[in-house]
C-alpha positions in Angstrom: 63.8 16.7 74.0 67.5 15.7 73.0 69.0 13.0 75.0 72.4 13.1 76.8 74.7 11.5 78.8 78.5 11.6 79.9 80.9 9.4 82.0 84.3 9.6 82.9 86.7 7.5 85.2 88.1 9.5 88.2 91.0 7.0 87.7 91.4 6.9 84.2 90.4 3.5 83.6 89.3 3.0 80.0 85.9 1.7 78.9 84.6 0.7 74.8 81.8 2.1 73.5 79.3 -0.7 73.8 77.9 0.6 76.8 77.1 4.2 76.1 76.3 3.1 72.8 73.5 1.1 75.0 73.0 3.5 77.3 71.8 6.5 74.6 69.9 4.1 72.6 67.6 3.9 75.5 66.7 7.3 75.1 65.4 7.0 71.2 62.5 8.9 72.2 63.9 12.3 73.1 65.5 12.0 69.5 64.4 12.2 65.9 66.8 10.2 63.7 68.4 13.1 62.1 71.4 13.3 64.7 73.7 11.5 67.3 77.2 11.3 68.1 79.9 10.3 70.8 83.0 12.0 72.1 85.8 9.6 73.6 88.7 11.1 75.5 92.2 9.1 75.4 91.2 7.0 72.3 94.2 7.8 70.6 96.7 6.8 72.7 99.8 6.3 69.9 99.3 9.8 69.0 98.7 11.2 73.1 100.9 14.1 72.1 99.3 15.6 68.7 96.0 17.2 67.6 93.6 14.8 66.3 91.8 17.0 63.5 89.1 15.3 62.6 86.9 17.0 59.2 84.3 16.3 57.0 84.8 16.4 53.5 82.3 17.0 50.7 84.9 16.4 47.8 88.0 14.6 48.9 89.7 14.8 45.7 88.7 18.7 45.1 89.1 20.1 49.0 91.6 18.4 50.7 94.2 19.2 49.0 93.5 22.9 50.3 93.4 21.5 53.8 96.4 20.0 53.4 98.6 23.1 52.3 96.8 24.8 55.3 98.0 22.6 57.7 101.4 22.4 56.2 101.6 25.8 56.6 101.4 25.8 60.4 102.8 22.5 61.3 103.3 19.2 60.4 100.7 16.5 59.7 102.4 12.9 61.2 100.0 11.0 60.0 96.2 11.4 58.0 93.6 8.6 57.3 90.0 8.3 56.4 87.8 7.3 59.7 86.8 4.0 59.4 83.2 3.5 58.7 80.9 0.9 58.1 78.5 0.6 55.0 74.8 0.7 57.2 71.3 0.4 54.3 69.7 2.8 56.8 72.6 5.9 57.3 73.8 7.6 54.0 77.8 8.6 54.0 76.8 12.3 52.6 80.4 13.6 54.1 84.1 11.7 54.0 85.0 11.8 57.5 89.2 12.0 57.9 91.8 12.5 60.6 94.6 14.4 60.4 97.5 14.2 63.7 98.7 17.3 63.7 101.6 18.7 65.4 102.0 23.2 65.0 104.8 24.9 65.3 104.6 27.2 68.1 107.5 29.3 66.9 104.6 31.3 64.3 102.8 32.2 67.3 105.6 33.9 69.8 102.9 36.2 71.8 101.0 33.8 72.7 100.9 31.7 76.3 99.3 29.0 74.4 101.0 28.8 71.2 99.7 25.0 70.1 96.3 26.0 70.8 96.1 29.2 69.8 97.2 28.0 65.9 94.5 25.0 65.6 91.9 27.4 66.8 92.7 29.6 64.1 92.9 26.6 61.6 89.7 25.4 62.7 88.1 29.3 62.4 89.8 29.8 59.0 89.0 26.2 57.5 85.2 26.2 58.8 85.2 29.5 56.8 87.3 30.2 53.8 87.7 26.7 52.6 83.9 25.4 50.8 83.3 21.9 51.3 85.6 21.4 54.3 84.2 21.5 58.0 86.5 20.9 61.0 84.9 18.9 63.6 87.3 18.0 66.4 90.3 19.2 67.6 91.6 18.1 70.6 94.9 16.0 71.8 93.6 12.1 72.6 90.4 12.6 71.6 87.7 12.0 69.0 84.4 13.3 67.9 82.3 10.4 66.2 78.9 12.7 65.0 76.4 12.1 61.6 72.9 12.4 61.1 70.9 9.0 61.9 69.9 7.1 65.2 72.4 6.5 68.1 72.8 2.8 67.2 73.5 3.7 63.4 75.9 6.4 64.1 77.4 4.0 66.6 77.7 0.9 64.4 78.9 3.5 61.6 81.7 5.1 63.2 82.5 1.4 65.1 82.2 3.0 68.3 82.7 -0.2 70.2 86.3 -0.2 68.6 87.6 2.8 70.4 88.6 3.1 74.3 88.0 6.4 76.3 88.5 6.9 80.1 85.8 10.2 79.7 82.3 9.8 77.1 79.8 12.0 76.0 76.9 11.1 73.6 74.0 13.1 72.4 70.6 12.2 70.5 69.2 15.4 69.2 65.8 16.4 68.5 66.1 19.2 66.1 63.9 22.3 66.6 64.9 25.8 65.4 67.7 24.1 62.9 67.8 21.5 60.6 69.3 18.3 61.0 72.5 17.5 59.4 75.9 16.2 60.0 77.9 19.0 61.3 74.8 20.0 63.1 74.8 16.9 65.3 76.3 17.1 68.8 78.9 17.4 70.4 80.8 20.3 69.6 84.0 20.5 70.2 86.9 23.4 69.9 90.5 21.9 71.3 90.1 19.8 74.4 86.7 20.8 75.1 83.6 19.1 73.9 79.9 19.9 74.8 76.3 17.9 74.3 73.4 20.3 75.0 69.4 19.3 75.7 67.0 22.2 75.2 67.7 25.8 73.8 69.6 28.9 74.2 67.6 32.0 73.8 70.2 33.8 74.2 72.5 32.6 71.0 72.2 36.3 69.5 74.3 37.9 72.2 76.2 35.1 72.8 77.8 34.7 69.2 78.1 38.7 68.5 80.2 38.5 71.9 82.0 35.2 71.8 82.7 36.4 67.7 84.1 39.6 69.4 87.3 37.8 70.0 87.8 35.9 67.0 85.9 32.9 67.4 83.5 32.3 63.8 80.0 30.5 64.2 79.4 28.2 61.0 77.6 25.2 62.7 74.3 27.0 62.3 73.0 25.9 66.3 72.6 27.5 69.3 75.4 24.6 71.1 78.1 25.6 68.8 78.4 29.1 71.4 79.1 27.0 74.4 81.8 25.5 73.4 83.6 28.8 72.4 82.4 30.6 75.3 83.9 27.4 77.5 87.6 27.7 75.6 87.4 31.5 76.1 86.6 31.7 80.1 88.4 28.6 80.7 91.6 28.8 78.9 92.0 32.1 77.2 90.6 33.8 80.9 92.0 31.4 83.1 88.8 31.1 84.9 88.2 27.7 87.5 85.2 25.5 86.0 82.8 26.4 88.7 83.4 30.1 88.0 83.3 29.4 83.9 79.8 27.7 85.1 78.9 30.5 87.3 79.2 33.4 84.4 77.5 31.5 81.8 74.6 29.8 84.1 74.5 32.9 87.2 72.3 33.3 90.5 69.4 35.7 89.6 69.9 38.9 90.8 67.7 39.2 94.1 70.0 36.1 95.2 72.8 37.6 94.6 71.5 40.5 96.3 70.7 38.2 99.4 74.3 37.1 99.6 77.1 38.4 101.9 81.0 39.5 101.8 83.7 38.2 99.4 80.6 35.8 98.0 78.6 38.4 97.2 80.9 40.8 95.5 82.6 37.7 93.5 79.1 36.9 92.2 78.1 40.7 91.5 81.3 40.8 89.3 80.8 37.7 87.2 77.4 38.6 86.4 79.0 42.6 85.1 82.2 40.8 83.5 80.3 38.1 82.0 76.9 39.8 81.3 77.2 39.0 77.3 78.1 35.4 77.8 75.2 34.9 80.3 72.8 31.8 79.0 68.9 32.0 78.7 67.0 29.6 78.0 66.4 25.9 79.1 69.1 23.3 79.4 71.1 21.1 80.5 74.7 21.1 79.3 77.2 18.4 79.6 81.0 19.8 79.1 84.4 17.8 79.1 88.1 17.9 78.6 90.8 15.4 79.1 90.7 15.7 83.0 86.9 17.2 84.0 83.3 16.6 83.4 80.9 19.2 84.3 77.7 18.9 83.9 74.7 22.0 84.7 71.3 23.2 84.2 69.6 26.8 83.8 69.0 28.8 86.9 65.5 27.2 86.9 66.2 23.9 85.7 63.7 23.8 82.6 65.3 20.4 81.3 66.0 17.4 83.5 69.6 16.2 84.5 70.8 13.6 87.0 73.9 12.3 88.2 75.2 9.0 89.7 77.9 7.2 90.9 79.7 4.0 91.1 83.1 3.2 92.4 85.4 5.8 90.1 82.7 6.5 87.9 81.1 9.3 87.8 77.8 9.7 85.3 75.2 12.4 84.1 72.5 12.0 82.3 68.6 13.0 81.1 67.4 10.0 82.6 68.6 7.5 85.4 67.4 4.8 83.4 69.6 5.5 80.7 73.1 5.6 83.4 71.6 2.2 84.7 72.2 0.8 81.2 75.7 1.3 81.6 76.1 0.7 84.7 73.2 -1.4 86.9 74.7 -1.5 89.8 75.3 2.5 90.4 75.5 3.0 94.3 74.3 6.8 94.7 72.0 8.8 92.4 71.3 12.3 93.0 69.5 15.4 91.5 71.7 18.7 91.4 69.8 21.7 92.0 68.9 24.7 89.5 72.4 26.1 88.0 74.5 23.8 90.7 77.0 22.0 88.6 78.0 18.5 88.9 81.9 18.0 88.3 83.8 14.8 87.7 88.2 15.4 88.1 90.6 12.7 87.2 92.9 12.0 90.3 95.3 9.4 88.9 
């Protein structure tokens, strides 16, 4: 049922929200008023170079202060603000959303090959965790996560979406089914660089979050999407695997197709599928992923949810519905369908 959509520029040309802010309003019906949000990449331009920590905060005056030492511990914090918000009759402000720009000190992580990263995923693990009251919703460098629990419009008009400039989007209106709706639950995730919005379900979550928790990575978002976003980080950065391999292990060929297949092809798929068995997807959906430079966007092997794609000039879009890319953008020059499991991916050139 839950409504998504994503669109990045090939050239890095930056567009406001107003458009997507549109675009997912037009897909009110695939929602239930109890979730939406919006990711922008390169919307904090001033502070390109440090982690935008973005966290909702039950008690400012009680918890943050234990967020604070935290971070001060690891890094240092160059500059911290409340997100600006606007008062709306219609969307309550249960949380205090705040930023932090973070900068870690890689010398307390000497091992590892990605210092920087490696430290705000463990701040993010051991905040969402330890510290009541405090949940870490965003991570990354030069980008923002905008989510609450209300219609796309309100969340939008909330968070002043049509404020902020992103050469890369995603926005999600969710439908909950097997969890309830609330503000952390609302999409998309995000761990570092890396931000997912996710229509339908994964059947799968069980053995996904005992293996994804197997190295280190702590579920507290209490939905099935929070996985995908861990499992992304993991194969992608941590294992060093290409996108369309990342999308290959977690969405793979059944295995009378791989069986069907020839050579090198055959054995790189047989592997995948025995490396990767654990993070393996069931279920229907469609999931849209993103980082700084790449939008990839993919279905389950039998492609139980919908998903279409589109182009215009240097944009590249994905969506649940055509009608909802044509809101952005009327005057889209190709649309096309990708096939079962076949992912669609959008790269930044310039």
């Amino acid at each position: 049922m839950c409504g998504i959509i994503g669109v990045i520029d090939r050239g890095r040309q930056t567009m406001d929200g107003t458009a997507i802010r549109r675009a997912l309003s037009m897909m009110n019906e695939r929602g239930s008023g109890e979730g939406a949000g919006y990711v922008a990449y390169g919307c904090y331009p001033e502070f390109k170079d440090y982690f935008a920590i973005h966290v909702f905060f039950d008690n400012i005056h009680e918890t943050k202060p234990r967020v604070d030492e935290l971070l001060h511990q690891w890094g240092r914090v160059v500059h911290d603000e409340e997100i600006p918000t606007s008062d709306l009759p219609r969307l309550r402000k249960v949380h205090t959303p705040w930023r932090y720009f973070f900068k870690p000190d890689t010398r307390l992580m000497p091992r590892s090959t990605t210092p920087a990263e490696e430290i705000v995923t463990e701040l993010v693990m051991r905040i969402n965790t330890s510290i009541e009251g405090a949940l870490v919703f965003s991570s990354g460098r030069n980008l923002g996560v905008f989510k609450a629990a209300g219609w796309p419009e309100e969340v939008a008009d909330f968070y002043r979406i049509e404020e902020y400039q992103g050469h890369c989007w995603l926005a999600h209106n969710r439908y909950p089914t097997n969890t309830p709706g609330w503000w952390g639950g609302a999409h998309p995730f995000n761990l570092l660089d890396w931000s997912v919005v996710h229509n339908g379900e994964i059947t799968s979550y069980g053995t996904n979050r005992r293996y994804i928790e197997s190295f280190g990575y702590k579920c507290t978002m209490f939905t099935d999407t929070e996985v995908v976003a861990y499992l992304v980080d993991l194969l992608v950065r941590r294992h060093d695997l290409p996108e369309e391999l990342a999308v290959t292990a977690l969405a793979p060929p059944f295995w009378d197709e791989i069986d069907k297949m020839e050579g090198d092809r055959q054995r790189l798929y047989h592997a995948l599928r025995l490396t990767y068995g654990s993070a393996m997807m069931n279920g229907p959906f469609a999931i849209v992923v993103a980082d700084q430079d790449t939008m990839v966007a993919f279905t389950d092997r039998s492609k139980l949810r919908p998903l279409v794609g589109a182009e215009h000039g240097d944009r590249l879009y994905v969506s649940s519905e055509e009608a909802a890319i044509r809101a952005m953008d009327p005057d889209i020059t190709n649309v096309f369908m990708p096939r079962a499991g076949e992912p669609i991916i959008g790269r930044v050139v310039a």
